[in-house]
N, C-alpha and C positions, 0 to 999 in steps of 0.2 A: 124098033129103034134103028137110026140108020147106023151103017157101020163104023160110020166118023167119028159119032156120039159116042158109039160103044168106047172106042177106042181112047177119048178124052177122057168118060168116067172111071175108065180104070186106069188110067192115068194117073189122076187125080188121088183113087184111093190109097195107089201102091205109092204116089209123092205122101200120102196121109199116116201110110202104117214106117213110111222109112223115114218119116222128116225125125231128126234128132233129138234128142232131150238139149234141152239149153243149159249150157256149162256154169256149173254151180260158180256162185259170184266167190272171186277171192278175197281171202279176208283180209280188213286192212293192216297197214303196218303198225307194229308200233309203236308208240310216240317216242319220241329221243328223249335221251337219259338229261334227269335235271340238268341246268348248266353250273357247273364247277364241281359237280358229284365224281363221284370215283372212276365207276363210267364211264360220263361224257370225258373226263381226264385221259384215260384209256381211249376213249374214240380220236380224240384229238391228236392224240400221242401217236397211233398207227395210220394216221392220214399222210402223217411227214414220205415214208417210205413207200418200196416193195413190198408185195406180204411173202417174198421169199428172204425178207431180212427181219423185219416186222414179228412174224409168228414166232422167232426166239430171242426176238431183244429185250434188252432189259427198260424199262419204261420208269419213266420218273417225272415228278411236277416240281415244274419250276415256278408256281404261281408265289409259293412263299419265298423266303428269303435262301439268297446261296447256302447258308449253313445250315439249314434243316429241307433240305431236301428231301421228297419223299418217296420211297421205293412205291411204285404201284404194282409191279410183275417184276420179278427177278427172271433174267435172261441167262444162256448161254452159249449165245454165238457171238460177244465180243460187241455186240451195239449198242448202241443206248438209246432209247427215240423219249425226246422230252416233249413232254405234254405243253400248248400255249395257246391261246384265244389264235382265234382264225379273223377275227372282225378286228376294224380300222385300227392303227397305231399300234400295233400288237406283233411281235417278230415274226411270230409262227410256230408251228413244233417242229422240231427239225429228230432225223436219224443219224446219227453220228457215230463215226469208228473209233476209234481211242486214240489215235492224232489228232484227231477234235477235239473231242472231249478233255485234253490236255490245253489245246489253244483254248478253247471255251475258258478252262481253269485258269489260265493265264488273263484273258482279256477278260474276264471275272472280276481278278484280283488287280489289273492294270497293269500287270507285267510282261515279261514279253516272252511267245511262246519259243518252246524249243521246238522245231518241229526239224524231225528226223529222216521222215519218211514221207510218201505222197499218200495222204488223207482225202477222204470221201465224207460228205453228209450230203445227204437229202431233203429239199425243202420241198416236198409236191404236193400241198397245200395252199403255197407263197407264203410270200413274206412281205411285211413292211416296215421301210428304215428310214429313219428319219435324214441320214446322210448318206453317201456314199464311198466318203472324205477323210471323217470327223468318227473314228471307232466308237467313241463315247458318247455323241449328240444324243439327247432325248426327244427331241426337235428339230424341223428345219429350220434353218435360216430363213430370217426377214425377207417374205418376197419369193419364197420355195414353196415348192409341194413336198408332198409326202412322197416317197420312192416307195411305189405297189408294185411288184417281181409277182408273174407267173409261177408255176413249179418250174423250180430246177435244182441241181445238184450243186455242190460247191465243193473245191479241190484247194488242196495246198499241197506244197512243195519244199522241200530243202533248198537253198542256194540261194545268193543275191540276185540271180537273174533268171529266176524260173519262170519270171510272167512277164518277160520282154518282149514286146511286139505287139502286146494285145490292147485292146483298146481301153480307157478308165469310160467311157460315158456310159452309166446304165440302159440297158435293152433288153428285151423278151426275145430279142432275134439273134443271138450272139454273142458268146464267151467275150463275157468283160473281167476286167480286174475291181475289185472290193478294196479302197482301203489304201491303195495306192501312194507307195513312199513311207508305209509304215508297218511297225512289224506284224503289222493285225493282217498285212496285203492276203488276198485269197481270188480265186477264180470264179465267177459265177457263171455256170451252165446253161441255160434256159432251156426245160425241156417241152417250150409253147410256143408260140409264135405271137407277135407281134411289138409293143415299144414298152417300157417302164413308163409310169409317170414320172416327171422330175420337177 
């Protein structure tokens, strides 16, 4: 045999004794938890935040009525992250400090919040509002879209003029004001890029 030969078929053999075992197929996922099961409430609820906030907050559903709210996980590092559909005309779940959850309690109830100190919630999920006006619309106005926000965060503030200077038009690219001119007023964050729908 010439030496060439030689030299291919054992080439060939030692590619033959080192070729790899083929990597066992991985299993699939899954499937996601029913929609509006305990679960998926839970899934939804820790999509709003961090999971360095997330993993000890306290989670609750707001799918029923404000006054039977329901505890899913009791937390204790001070947050709340509420459970809420992610799909069209739906808010969102949001994670909220307890400056929130006191304005929440207020614009709940139609009152106006006290708000003491500068508050943090989390929407990084998104969210969708029917106004960006109108605290109370359930709807937009004749001739409007639906306002769809990327994830972002949302701030308040003590003082009559803590959101001076900032723009009211909704954006995915730039702290705007929520609510503007009333005591609902908050900052919206955008932590994405691009426009709102309006």
């Amino acid at each position: 045999m010439p030496r060439w030969s030689a030299a291919v078929a054992l080439a060939v053999v030692l590619a033959a004794c080192n070729k790899s075992e083929p990597a066992p197929s991985q299993a699939a996922a899954p499937p996601p938890p029913p929609r509006g099961s305990k679960a998926w409430l839970i899934e939804t609820a820790v999509s709003a935040g961090p999971a360095s906030i997330t993993a000890n907050a306290t989670l609750i559903d707001l799918h029923a009525t404000v006054d039977s709210l329901k505890t899913l996980r009791a937390g204790t590092n001070g947050w709340t992250c509420v459970a809420d559909d992610t799909t069209a005309h739906h808010m969102g779940p949001i994670c909220a400090d307890g400056q929130w959850m006191k304005w929440f309690g207020a614009w709940m109830g139609h009152k106006t919040p006290a708000v003491t100190a500068v508050g943090t919630a989390y929407m990084l999920a998104g969210a969708t509002d029917a106004s960006n006006t109108d605290p109370f619309a359930t709807k937009p106005d004749s001739g409007k879209a639906w306002i769809v926000s990327g994830p972002h965060l949302m701030i308040i503030a003590p003082g009559a003029h803590a959101y001076d200077g900032l723009p009211h038009e909704p954006t995915n690219a730039e702290p705007y004001v929520m609510f503007p001119g009333t005591p609902y007023a908050h900052v919206m964050a955008p932590a994405g890029s691009g426009h709102a729908a309006n």
